[in-house]
BALOBA-1460 file (C-alpha; in Angstrom, 3 decimals):
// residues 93
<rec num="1" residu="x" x="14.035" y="3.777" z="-4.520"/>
<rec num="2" residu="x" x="14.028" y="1.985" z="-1.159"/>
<rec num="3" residu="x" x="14.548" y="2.968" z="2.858"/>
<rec num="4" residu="x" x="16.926" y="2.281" z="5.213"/>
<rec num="5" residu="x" x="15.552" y="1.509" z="8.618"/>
<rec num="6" residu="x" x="18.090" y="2.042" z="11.522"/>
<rec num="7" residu="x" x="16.121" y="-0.794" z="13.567"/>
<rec num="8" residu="x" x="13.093" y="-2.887" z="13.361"/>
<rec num="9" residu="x" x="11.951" y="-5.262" z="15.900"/>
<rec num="10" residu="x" x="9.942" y="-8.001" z="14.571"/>
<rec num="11" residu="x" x="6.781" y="-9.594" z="16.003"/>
<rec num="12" residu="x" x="9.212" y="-12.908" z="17.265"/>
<rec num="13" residu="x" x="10.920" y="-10.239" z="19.627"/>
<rec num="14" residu="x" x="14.378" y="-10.750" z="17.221"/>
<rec num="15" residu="x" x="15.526" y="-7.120" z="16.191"/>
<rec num="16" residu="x" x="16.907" y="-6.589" z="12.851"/>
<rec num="17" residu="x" x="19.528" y="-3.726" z="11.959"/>
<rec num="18" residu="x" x="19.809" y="-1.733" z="9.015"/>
<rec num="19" residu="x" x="16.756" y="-3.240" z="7.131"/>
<rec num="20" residu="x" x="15.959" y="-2.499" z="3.652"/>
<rec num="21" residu="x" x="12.113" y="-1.671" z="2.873"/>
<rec num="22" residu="x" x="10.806" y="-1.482" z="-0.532"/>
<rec num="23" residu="x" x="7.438" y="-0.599" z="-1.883"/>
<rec num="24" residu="x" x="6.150" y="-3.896" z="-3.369"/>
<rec num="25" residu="x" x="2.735" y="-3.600" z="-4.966"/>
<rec num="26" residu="x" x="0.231" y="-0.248" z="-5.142"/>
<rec num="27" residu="x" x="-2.989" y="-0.988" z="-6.182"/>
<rec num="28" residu="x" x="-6.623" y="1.234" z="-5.993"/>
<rec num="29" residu="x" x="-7.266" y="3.884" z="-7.724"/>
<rec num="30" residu="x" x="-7.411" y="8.040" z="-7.496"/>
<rec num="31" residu="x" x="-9.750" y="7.736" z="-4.114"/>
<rec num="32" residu="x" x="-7.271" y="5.320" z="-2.315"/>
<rec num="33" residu="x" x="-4.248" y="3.279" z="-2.922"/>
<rec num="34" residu="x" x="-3.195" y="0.525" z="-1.201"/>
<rec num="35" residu="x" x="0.686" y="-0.416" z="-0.385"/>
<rec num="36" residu="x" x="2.248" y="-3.245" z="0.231"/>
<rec num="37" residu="x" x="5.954" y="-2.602" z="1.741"/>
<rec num="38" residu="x" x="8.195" y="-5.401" z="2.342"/>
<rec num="39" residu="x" x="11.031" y="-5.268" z="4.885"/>
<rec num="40" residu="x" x="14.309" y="-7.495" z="4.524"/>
<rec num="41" residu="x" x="17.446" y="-8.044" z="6.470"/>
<rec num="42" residu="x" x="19.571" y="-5.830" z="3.551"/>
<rec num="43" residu="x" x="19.569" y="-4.742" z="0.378"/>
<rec num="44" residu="x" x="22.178" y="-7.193" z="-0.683"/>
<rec num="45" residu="x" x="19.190" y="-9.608" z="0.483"/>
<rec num="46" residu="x" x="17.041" y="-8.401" z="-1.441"/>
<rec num="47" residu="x" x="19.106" y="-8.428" z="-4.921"/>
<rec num="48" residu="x" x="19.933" y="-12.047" z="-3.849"/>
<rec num="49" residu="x" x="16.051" y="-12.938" z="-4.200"/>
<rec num="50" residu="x" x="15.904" y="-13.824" z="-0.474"/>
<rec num="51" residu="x" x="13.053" y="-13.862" z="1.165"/>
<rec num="52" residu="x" x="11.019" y="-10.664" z="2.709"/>
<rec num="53" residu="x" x="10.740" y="-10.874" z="6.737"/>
<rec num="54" residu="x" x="8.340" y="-8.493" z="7.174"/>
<rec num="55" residu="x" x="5.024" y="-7.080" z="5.392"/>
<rec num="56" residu="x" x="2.792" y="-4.379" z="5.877"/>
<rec num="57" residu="x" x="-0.111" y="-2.579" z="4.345"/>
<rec num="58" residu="x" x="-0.356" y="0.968" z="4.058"/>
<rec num="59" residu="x" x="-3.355" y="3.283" z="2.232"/>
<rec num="60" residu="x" x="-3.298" y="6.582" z="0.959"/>
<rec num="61" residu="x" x="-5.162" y="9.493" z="-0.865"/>
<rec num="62" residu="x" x="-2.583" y="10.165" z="-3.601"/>
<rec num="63" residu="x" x="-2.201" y="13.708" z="-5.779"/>
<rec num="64" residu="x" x="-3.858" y="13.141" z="-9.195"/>
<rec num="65" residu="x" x="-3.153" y="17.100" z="-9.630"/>
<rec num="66" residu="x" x="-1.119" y="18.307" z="-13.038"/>
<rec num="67" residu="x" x="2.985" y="18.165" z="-11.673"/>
<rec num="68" residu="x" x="1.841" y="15.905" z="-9.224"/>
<rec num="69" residu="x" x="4.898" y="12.711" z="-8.533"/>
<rec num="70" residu="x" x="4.106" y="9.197" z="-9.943"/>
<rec num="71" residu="x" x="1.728" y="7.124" z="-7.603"/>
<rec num="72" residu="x" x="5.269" y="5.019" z="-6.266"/>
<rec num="73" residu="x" x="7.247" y="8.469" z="-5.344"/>
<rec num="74" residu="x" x="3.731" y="9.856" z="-3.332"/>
<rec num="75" residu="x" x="3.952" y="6.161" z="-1.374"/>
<rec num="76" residu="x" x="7.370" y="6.503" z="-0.492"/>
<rec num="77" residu="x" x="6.691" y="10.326" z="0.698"/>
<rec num="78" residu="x" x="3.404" y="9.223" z="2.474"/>
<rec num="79" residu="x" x="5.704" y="6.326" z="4.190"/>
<rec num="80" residu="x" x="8.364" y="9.351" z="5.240"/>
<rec num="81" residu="x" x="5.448" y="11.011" z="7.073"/>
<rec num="82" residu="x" x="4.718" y="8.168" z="9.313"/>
<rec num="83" residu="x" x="5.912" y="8.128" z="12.524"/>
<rec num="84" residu="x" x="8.124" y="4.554" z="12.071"/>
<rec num="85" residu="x" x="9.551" y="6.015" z="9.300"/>
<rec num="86" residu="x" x="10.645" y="9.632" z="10.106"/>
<rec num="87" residu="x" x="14.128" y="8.686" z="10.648"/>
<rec num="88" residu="x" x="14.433" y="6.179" z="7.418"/>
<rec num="89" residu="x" x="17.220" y="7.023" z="4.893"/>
<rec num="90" residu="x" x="16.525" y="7.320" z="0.851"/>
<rec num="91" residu="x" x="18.220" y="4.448" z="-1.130"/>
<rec num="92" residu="x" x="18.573" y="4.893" z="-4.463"/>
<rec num="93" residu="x" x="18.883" y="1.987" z="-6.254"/>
């Protein structure tokens, strides 16, 4: 799984269209976990093994509850509840 950004403006001022954001790494443990998501120009960039152009670090309190999603479908959920990512579309890779 993956998200579709509409647009993202990067800290050089250039603004990027339909970018393609992928949990990289989780790490922590049932108190917090730490995300790393990495932003690149596509999703065709990212099967090419081009370079990310963007990182950030997100943490979380995930669900360790019985039923409860796998620790990378609670990041991508948590991500959906933040304000830059409201609007960002499921890919299903």
């Amino acid at each position: 799984m993956a998200l579709q950004l509409e647009t993202i403006t990067l800290e050089s001022g250039i603004t990027v269209d339909s970018s393609y954001v992928r949990v990289d790494t989780i790490s922590g443990s049932k108190d917090s976990l730490l995300v790393a998501v990495n932003y690149y120009v596509s999703q065709d960039s990212f099967n090419e093994g081009k370079s990310y152009i963007k990182s950030e670090q997100f943490s979380f309190v995930p669900s360790v509850e019985d039923g409860s999603a796998n620790f990378i479908k609670q990041a991508y959920e948590f991500l959906k509840e933040r304000p830059e990512f409201t609007d960002a579309i499921n890919v299903f890779d």
